[in-house]
matplotlib code that plots the C-alpha trace (Angstrom):
import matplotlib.pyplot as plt

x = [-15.9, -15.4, -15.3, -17.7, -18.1, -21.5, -24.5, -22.8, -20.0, -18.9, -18.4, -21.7, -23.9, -22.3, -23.2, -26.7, -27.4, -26.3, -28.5, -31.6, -30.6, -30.6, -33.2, -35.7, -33.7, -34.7, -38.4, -38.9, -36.7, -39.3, -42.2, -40.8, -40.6, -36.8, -37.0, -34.1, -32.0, -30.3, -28.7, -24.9, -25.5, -25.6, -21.6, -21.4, -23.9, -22.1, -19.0, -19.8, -21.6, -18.6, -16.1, -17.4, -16.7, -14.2, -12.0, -12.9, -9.6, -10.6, -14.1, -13.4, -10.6, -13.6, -16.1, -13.1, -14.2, -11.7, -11.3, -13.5, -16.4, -16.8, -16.3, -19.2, -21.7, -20.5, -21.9, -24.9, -25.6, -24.5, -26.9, -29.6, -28.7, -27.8, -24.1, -22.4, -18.7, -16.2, -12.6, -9.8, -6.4, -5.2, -6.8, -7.5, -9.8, -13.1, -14.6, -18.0, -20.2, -23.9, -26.3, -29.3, -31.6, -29.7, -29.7, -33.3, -34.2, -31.8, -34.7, -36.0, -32.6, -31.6, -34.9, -34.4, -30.8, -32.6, -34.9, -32.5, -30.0, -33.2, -33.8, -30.3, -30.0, -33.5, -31.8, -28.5, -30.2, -32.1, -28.4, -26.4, -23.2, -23.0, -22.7, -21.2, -18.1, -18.2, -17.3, -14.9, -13.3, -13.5, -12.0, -9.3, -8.3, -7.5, -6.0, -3.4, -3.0, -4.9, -7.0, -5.2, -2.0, -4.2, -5.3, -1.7, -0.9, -2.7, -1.8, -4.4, -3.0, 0.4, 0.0, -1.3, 1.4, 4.3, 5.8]
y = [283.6, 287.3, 289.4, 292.2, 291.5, 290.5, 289.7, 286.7, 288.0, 288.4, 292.1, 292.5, 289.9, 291.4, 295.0, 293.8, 292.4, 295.6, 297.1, 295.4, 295.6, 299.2, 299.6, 297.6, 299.5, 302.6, 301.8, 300.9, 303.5, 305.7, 303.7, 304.9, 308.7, 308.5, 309.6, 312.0, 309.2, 307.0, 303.2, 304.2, 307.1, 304.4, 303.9, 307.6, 307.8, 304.6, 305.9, 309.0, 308.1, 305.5, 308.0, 311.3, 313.8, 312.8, 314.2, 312.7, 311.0, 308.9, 308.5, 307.0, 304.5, 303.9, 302.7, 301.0, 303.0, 305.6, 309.1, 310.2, 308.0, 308.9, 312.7, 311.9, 310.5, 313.5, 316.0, 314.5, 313.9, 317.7, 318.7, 316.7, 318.6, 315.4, 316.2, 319.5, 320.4, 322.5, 323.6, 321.4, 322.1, 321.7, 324.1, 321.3, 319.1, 319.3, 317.4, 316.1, 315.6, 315.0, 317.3, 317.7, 316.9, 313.2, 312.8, 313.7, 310.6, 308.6, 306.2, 305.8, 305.2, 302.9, 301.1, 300.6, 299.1, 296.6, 295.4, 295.1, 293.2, 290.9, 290.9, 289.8, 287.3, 285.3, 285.8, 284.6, 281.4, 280.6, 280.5, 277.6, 279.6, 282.0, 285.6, 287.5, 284.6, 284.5, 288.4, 288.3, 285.4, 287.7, 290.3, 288.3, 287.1, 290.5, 291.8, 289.1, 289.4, 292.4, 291.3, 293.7, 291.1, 287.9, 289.8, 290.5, 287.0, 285.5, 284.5, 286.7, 289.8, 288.5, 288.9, 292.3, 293.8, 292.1, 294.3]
z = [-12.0, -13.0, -10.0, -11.9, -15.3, -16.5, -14.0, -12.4, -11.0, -7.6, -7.5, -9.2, -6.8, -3.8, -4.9, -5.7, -2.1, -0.6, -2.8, -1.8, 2.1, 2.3, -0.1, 2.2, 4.9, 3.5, 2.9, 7.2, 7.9, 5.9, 7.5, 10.8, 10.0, 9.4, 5.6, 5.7, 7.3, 5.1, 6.2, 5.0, 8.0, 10.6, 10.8, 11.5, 14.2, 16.2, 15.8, 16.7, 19.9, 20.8, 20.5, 20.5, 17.7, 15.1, 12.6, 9.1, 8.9, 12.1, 11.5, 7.7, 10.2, 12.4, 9.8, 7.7, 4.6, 2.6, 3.4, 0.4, 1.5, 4.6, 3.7, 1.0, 3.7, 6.5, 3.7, 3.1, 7.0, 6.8, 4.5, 6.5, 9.9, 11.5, 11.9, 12.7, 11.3, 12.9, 12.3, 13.9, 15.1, 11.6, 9.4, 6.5, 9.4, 10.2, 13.5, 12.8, 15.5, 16.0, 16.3, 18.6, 15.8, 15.5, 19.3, 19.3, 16.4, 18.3, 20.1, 16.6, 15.1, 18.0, 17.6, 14.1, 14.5, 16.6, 14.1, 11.5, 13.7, 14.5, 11.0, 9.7, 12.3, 11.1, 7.2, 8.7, 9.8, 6.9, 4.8, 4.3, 5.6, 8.5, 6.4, 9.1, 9.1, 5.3, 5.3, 7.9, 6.0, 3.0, 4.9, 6.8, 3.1, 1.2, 4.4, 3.9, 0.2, -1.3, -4.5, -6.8, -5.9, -6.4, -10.2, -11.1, -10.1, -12.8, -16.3, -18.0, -16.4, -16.2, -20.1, -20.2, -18.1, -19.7, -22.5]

ax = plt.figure().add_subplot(projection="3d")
ax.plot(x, y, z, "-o")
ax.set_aspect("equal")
plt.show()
């Protein structure tokens, strides 16, 4: 199986159930009030509350997501007023932290993360496989040999890179 060509391939499935979780994420977290809050804010706002304001460097460590990701979400969450950005010791990093406006929604947002971890656990059990383990697994696998290796590894691309 492709990992993203045409509509049956991995890349393309996974994408699509992402999809669908935050957009039903989206839709309560507008039921709740939260419309300017967005489900891909979440890893900021934990992070930030575990470890207190962050460089973007360590914040895009924390979530596991690249630089230019999280620097994406922090300017949107900017733009929203839910996180503030200052100058840090080096003149090319900017500490994020939360503002009062996030730390006012916070019983909201908290409340929220609770019925989506409710939710995802009921989903969980109606699946043949544990998804949580299935990811990790995922993970666990391309830490060990990234997929870019596994592609170059076989005999299609071993063709297209041979001169």
């Amino acid at each position: 199986m492709a990992m993203t060509s045409g509509p049956d391939g991995l890349g393309t499935r996974m994408r699509h159930v992402l999809e669908i979780l935050d957009g039903d994420i989206a839709k309560f977290l507008a039921d709740i009030g939260l419309d300017d809050y967005r489900p891909r804010y979440s890893p900021v706002v934990r992070a930030l509350l575990a470890r207190g304001p962050l460089a973007i460097r360590d914040l895009a460590a924390e979530m596991r997501v690249t630089h230019s990701a999280a620097s994406q979400t922090v300017a949107q969450m900017n733009r929203a007023g839910l996180v503030g950005l200052e100058p840090g010791a080096d003149a090319r990093q900017r500490i994020v932290s939360l503002t009062a406006k996030t730390r006012e929604l916070l019983p909201l947002i908290e409340a929220e993360w609770t019925a989506t971890t409710e939710a995802s656990e009921a989903l969980e059990a109606e699946l043949p496989y544990p998804l949580r383990g299935v990811l990790e697994a995922i993970v666990e696998a391309l830490e060990r040999k990234p997929f870019r290796q596994r592609i170059g590894e076989t005999g299609a691309a071993r063709e297209l890179l041979e001169p």
